[in-house]
N, C-alpha and C positions, 0 to 999 in steps of 0.2 A: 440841226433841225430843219434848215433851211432844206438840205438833199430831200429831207422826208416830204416835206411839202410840194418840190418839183415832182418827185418820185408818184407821190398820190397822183399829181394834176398828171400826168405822162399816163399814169395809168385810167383816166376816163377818155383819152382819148385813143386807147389800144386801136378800136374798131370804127372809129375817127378821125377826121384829116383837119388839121388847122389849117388854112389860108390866112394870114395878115393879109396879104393882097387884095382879096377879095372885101373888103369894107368895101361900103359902100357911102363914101364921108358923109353925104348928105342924109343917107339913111341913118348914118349912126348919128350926125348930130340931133336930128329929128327924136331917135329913139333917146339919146341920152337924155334934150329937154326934158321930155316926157316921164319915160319912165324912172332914170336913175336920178332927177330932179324929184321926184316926188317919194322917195323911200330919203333925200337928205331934206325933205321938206317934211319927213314922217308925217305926211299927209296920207294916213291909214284909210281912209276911202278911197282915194283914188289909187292908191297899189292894191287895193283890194278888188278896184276895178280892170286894174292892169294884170290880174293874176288867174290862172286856169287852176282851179279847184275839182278833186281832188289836188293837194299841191304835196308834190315828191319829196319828202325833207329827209334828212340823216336821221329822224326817230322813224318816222313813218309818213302815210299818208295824211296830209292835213286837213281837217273843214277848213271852211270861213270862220269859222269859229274857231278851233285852235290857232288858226294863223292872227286875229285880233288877240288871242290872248298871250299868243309868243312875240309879235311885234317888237315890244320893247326888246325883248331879251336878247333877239338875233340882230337887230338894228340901235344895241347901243353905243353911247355915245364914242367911244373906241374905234366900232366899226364905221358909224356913220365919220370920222373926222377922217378916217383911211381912206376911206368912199372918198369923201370930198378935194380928199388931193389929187384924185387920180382924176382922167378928161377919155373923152371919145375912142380916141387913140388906143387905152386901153383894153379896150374891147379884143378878146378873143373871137373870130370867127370860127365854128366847128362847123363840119361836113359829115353826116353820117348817113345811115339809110332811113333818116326818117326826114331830111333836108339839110337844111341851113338853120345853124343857133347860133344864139350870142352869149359868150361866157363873159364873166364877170369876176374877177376873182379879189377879195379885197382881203388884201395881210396884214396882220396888225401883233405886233412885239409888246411883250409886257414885261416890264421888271420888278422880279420878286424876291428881294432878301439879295440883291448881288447877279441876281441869275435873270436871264431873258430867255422865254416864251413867245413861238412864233404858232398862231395858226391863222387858218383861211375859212373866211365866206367865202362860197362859191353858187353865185348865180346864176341861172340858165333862163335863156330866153328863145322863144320859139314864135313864128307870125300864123297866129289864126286869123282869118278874116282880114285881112291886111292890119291886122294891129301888133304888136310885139304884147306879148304875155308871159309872163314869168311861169317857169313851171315848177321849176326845180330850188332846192337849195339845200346845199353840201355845208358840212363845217369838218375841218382838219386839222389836228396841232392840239 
């Protein structure tokens, strides 16, 4: 399951270049404070302030309104304790022709009956107006 999940993430970046190198530490600490601090602070205003609506999901298009009413769902407790292990470092840098994002990718393993289940949040962040905005979010697995 593990291949399948690389395989997915490998395939959003076809038309894409990751840089690690290109972090920018101060930037990514700034961002991580800010924004990945307040999705493990499920502080639903303020990632609703950090987020560009329409927001791009694996069903569809989100309101502000769908995205407070899936909140929980996509940010539970599972995902948030996987979020929280990971740090700045994490952070995916992509290159493509619409700039510079930040990927986010948090994996989380479940065991059912014997058997482990892996799939991925995957976050995307992009700078309007000099602020980081989520725009996107992927789920895989």
């Amino acid at each position: 399951m593990k291949s399948f999940l690389l395989l997915l993430l490998a395939s959003f970046s076809v038309s894409s270049t990751v840089h690690a190198q290109d972090l920018d530490l101060d930037e990514a600490d700034a961002f991580w404070k800010s924004n990945i601090q307040a999705i493990l602070d499920a502080d639903i205003e303020k990632v609703m302030d950090q987020t560009s609506f329409p927001l791009t999901t694996y069903e569809d298009d989100w309101t502000e309104e769908d995205f407070r009413d899936n909140f929980e769902l996509v940010f539970d407790e599972m995902v948030l304790a996987d979020l929280a292990a990971q740090d700045l470092t994490d952070i995916q840098v992509v290159e493509d022709e619409d700039g510079l994002s930040y990927m986010v990718v948090i994996y989380t393993v479940i065991g059912i009956d014997e058997d482990f289940y892996e799939s991925a949040t995957i976050l995307s962040f992009t700078k309007m107006d000099d602020d980081w905005k989520l725009y996107r979010i992927d789920v895989a697995g």
